[in-house]
VOGU-3710 file (C-alpha; in Angstrom, 3 decimals, decimal comma):
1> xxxxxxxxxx> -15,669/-6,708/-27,019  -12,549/-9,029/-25,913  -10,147/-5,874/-27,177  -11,959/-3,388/-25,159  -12,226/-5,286/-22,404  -8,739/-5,931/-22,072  -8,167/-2,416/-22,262  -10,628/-1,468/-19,364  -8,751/-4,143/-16,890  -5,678/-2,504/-17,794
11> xxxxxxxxxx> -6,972/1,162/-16,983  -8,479/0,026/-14,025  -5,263/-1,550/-12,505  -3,406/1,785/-13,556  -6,025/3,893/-11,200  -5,512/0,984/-8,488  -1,300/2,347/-8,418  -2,452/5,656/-7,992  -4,815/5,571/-4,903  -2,588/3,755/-2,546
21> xxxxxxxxxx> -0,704/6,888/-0,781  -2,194/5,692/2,402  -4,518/2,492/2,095  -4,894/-0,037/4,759  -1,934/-1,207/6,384  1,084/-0,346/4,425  0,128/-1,431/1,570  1,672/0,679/-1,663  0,565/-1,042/-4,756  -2,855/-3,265/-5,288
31> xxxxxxxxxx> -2,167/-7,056/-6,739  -4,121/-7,625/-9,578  -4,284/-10,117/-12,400  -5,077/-7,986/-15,687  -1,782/-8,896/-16,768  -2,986/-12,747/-17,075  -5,832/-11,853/-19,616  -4,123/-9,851/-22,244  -4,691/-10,971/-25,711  -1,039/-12,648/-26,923
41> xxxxxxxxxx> 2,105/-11,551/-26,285  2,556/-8,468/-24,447  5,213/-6,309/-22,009  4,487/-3,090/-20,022  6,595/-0,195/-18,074  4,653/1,564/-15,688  5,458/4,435/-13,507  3,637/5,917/-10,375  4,169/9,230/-8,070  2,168/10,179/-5,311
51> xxxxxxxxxx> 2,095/13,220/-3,127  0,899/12,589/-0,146  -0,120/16,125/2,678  -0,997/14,279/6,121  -0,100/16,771/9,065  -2,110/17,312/12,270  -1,752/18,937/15,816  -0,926/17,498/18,945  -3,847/17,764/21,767  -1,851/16,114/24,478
61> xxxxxxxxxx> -1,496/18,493/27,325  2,042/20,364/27,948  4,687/17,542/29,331  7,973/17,794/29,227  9,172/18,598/25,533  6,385/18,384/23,691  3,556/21,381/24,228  0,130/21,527/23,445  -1,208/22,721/20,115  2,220/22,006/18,478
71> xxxxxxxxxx> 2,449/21,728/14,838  3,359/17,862/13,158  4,406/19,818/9,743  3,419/17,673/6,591  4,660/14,153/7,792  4,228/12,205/4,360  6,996/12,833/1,820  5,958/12,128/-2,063  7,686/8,859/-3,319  7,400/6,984/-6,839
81> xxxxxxxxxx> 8,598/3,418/-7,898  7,959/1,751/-11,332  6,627/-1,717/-12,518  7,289/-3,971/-15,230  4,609/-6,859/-16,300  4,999/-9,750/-18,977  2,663/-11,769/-20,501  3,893/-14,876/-23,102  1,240/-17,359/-25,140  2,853/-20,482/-24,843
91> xxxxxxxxxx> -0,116/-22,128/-26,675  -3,916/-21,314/-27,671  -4,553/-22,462/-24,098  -2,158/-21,527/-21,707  -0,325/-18,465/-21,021  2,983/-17,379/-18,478  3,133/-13,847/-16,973  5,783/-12,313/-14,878  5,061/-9,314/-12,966  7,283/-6,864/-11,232
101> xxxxxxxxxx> 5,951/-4,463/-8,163  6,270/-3,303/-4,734  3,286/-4,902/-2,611  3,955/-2,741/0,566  6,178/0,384/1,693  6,134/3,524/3,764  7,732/6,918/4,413  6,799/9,247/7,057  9,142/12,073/7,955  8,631/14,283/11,246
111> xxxxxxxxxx> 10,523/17,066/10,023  13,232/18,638/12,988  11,486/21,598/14,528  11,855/23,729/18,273  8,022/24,165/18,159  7,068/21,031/21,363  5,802/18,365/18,805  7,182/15,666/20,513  8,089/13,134/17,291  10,240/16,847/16,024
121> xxxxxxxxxx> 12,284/16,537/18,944  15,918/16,544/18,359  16,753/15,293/14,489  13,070/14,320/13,784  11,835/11,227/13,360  11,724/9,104/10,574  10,396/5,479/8,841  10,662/4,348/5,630  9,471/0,653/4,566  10,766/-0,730/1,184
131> xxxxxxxxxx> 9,718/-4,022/-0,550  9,306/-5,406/-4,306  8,173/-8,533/-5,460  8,516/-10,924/-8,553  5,470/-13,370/-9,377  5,591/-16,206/-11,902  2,207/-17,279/-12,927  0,433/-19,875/-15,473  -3,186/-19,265/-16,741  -4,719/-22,524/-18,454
141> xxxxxxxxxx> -7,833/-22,159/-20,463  -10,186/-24,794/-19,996  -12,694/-24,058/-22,326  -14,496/-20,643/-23,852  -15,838/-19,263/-20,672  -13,744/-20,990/-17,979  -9,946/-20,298/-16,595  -7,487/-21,525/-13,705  -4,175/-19,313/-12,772  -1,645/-19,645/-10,083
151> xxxxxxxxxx> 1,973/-18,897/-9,180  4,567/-18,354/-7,135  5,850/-14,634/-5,313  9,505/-13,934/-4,188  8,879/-10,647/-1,705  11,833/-8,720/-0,565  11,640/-6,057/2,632  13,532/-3,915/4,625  13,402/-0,952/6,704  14,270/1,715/8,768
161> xxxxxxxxxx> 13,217/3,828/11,883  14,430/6,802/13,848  12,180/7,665/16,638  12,300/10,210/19,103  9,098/8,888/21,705  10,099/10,496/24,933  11,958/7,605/25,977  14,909/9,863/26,692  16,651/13,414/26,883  17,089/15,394/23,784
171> xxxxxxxxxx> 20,533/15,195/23,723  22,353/17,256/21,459  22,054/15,471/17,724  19,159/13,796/18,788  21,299/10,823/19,755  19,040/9,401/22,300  16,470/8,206/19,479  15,304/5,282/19,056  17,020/3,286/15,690  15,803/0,040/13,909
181> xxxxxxxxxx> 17,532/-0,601/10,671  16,624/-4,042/9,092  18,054/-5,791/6,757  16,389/-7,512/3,648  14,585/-10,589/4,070  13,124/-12,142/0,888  10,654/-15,117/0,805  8,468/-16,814/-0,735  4,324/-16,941/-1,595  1,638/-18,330/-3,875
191> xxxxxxxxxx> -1,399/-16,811/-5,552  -4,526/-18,620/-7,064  -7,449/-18,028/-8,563  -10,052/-18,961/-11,602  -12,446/-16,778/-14,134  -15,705/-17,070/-15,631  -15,603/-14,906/-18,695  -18,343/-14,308/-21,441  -16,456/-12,588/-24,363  -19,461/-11,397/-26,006
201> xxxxxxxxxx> -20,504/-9,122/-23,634  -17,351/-8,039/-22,181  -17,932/-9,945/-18,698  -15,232/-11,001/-16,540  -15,567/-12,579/-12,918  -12,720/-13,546/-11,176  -11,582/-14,943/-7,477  -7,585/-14,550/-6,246  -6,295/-15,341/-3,183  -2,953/-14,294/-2,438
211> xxxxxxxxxx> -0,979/-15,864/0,335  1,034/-14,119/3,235  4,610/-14,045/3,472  6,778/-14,947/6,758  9,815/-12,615/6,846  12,617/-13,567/9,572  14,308/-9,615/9,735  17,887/-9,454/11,230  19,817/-6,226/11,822  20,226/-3,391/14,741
221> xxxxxxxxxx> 18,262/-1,406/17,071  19,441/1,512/18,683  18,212/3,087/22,304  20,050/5,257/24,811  22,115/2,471/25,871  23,735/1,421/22,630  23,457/-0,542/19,678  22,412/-4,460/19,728  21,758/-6,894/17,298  18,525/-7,995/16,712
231> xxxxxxxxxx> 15,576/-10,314/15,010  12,310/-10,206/14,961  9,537/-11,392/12,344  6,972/-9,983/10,097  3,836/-11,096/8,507  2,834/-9,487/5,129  -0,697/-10,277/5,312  -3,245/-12,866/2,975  -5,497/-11,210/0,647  -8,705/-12,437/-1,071
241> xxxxxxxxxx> -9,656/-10,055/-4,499  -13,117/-10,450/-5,862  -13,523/-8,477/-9,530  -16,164/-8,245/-11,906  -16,875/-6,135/-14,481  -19,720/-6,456/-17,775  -20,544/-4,753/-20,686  -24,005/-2,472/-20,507  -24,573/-1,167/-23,572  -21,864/-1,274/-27,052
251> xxxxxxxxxx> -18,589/0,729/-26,102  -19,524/1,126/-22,386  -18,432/-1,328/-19,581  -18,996/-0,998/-15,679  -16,248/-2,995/-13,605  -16,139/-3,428/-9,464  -14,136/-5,222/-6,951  -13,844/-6,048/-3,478  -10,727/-7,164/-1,548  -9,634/-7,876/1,687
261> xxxxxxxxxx> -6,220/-7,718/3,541  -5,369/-9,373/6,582  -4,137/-6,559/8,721  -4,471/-7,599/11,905  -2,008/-10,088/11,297  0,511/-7,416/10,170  3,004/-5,584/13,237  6,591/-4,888/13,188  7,622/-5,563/16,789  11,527/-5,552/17,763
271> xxxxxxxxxx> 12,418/-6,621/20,910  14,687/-3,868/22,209  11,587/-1,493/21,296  8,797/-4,384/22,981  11,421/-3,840/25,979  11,831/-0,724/26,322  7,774/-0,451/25,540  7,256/-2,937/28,630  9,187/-0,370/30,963  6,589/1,781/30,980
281> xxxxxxxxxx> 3,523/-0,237/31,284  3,032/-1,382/27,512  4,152/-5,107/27,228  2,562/-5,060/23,275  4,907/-2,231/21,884  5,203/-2,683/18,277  6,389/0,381/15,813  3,513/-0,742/13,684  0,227/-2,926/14,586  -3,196/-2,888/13,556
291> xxxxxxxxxx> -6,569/-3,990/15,054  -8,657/-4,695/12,408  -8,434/-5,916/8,698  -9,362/-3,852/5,690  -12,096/-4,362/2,880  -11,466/-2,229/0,049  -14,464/-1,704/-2,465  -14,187/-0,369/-6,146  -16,733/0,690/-8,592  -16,301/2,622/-12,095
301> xxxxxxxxxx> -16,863/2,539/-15,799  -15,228/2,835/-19,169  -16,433/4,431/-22,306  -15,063/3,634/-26,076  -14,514/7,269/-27,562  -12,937/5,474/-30,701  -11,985/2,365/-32,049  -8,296/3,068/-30,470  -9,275/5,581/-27,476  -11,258/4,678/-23,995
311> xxxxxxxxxx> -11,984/6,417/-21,096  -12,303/5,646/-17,299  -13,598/7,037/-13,741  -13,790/5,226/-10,421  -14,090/5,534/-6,605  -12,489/3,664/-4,236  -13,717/3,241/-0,437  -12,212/1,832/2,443  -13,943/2,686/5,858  -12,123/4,049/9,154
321> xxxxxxxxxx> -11,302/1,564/11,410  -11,867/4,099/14,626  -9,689/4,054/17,424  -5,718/4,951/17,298  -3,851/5,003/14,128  -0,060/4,839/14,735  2,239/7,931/14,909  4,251/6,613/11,710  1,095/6,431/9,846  -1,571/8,600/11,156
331> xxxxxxxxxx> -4,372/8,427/8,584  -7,560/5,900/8,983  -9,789/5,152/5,701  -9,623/7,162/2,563  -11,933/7,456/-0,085  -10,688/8,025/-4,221  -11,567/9,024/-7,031  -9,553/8,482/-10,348  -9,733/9,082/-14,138  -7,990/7,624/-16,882
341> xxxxxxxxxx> -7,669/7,121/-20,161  -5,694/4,826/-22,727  -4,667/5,344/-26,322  -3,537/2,209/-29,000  -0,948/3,319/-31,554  -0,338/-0,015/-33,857  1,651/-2,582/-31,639  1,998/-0,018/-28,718  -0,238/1,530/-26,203  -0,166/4,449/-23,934
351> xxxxxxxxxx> -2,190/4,522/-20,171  -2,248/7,456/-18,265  -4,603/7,955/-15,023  -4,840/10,996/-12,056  -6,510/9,991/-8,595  -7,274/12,523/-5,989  -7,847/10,590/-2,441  -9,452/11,889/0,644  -7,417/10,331/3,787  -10,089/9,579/6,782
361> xxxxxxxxxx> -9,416/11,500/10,164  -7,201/9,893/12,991  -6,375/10,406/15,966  -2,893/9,018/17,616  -2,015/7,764/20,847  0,054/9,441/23,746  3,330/7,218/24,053  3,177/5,971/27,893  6,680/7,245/28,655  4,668/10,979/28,866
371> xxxxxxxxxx> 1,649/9,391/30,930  3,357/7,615/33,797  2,313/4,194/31,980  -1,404/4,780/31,349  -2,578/3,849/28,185  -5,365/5,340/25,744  -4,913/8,653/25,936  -4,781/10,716/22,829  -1,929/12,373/21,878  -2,753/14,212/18,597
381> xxxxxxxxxx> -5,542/14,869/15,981  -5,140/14,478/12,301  -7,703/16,059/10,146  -8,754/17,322/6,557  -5,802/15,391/4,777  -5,037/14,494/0,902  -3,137/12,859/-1,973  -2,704/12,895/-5,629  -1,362/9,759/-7,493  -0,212/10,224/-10,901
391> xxxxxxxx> 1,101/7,127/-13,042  1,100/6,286/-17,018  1,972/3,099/-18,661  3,610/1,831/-22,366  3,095/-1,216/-23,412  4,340/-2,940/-26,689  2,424/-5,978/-28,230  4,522/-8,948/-29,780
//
């Protein structure tokens, strides 16, 4: 079963690409190890769009610019981005993979409109979050059923915000937004992480812990009095991946996981916009914060149709945190379902998988500069929301 096993860790990590429109946090694209446990030598392209339809009305009463049953328009652009994995034998024992990706990103555009959503005011508001990262890894073989791995991560960020939050006039060209454009800070993490595995009947169990990365961001911020330079730091947050998967009967395999993110630890929190934030009652502005972390839990199976075709379904379930989700990313919880399937021609082998995710409800938060400095009161309701994630792979064996 090692060959079809291989090929269900693979399918499984190509449906993990696809549901990530709007998982916890920021995150874009799930770390996984399949790449460690191909059989010999092995490289892989992979490429992944998602179209994301979050929109929602406001349910704030009538202030000022923004108005009451206004309209947020579809506030999640699609976006795609591609991988590249490599795994080299170096010996029957030991093997070195190198994996390209983008851990985190973002995009949320509050298309310009006259209709009193606040966040349309002027030219819109905007965010968009970009990272990718580069991991060097060893796995060692210690004996038939037992394995060690562990490497290091290079993760590069940046970003960019325009924000119209009542904090002044709509002046003509929407110049009295507020800007944040940071520059790229790259730096560095680990991973780790061992396997039990019993070839014979397909079963794989495997522990990872990924490390969070410090980034130091320099750049500018923008506000009604002018542009300054700034700093400020960000946390990409820790995650711990539990995976399993067995075989249950010849040809068919059942696989899970469970991971967890530290999201609380993750806010982006310049200090023009903590300022400007504290001038209205709210000392803790960030752009981006979250209160709790995020378990994400997997379950699906695989079928062997032929010797050279399988087939896959899953679900994928994270639960609503409750509370306020932030205006640049207004969804809570999701729950996916994906199918896949993967084809080997020789020396080469095609992936291709579909995921359809439900986003959970949220609801937003009134910005204090509309509530004379009180806090908790909602602003709008986002409801009934969606994605589709489409990605295939081609890898070549040598």
């Amino acid at each position: 079963m090692t060959r079809f096993t291989a090929t269900t860790t693979a399918l499984a990590a190509l449906l993990a690409t696809t549901t990530l429109a709007h998982a916890g946090g920021v995150e874009r694209q799930a770390q996984g190890t399949s790449i460690l446990f191909e059989d010999g030598n092995y490289i892989e392209f992979g490429y992944t769009y998602v179209d994301p339809d979050v929109s929602g009305t406001q349910t704030f009463g009538s202030v000022g610019p923004t108005l009451n049953g206004s309209a947020s328009g579809d506030v999640a652009p699609a976006y795609s981005y591609s991988t590249l994995a490599l795994n080299y034998e170096l010996n029957e024992n030991l093997n070195f993979a190198l994996i390209y990706d983008h851990p985190i990103g973002a995009n949320v555009n509050y298309e310009p409109a006259a209709n009193g959503y606040l966040y349309r005011a002027g030219l819109g508001s905007q965010a968009e979050i970009n990272s990718t990262a580069l991991t060097a890894a060893l796995r060692y073989q210690l004996n038939e059923n037992i394995s060690v791995y562990g490497g290091l991560r290079a993760v590069v960020a940046d970003g960019n915000v325009q924000l119209f939050n009542g904090s002044g006039a709509v002046a003509p060209g929407g110049t009295e937004r507020y800007q944040l454009d940071a520059q790229g800070s790259t730096e560095l993490g680990f991973m780790f992480g061992g396997a039990y595995e019993r070839p014979d009947i397909a079963l794989r169990v495997a522990l990872t812990y990924y490390s969070a990365t410090d980034h130091a961001f320099t750049g500018t911020e923008t506000n009604g009095a002018g542009t300054v330079a700034t700093q400020f730091n960000t946390t990409i947050p820790q995650q711990l991946l539990l995976e399993a998967q067995t075989g249950v009967a010849e040809g068919t395999l059942v696989f899970g996981s469970i991971r967890w993110t530290d999201w609380s630890e993750f806010q982006i929190q310049p200090p023009v916009f903590q300022a400007q934030g504290a001038a209205v009652g709210d000392p803790n502005a960030a752009l981006v914060s979250y209160d709790n972390d995020t378990f994400t839990y997997t379950l699906g199976g695989a079928r062997r149709v032929t010797e050279d075709l399988a087939l896959l379904a899953s679900i994928t379930y994270e639960a609503q945190g409750g509370g306020f989700t932030g205006n640049l990313g207004p969804t809570d919880g999701r729950t996916s379902f994906g199918i896949g399937a993967r084809y080997d021609m020789g020396d080469w082998r095609l992936s291709g998988g579909i995921n359809y995710s439900i986003l959970g409800d949220a609801v937003t938060e009134t910005p204090r500069s509309l509530t004379g400095g009180v806090g908790g009161q909602q602003y709008s309701s986002f409801e009934d929301n969606h994605s589709i994630g489409m990605g295939f792979r081609i890898g070549y064996s040598f």
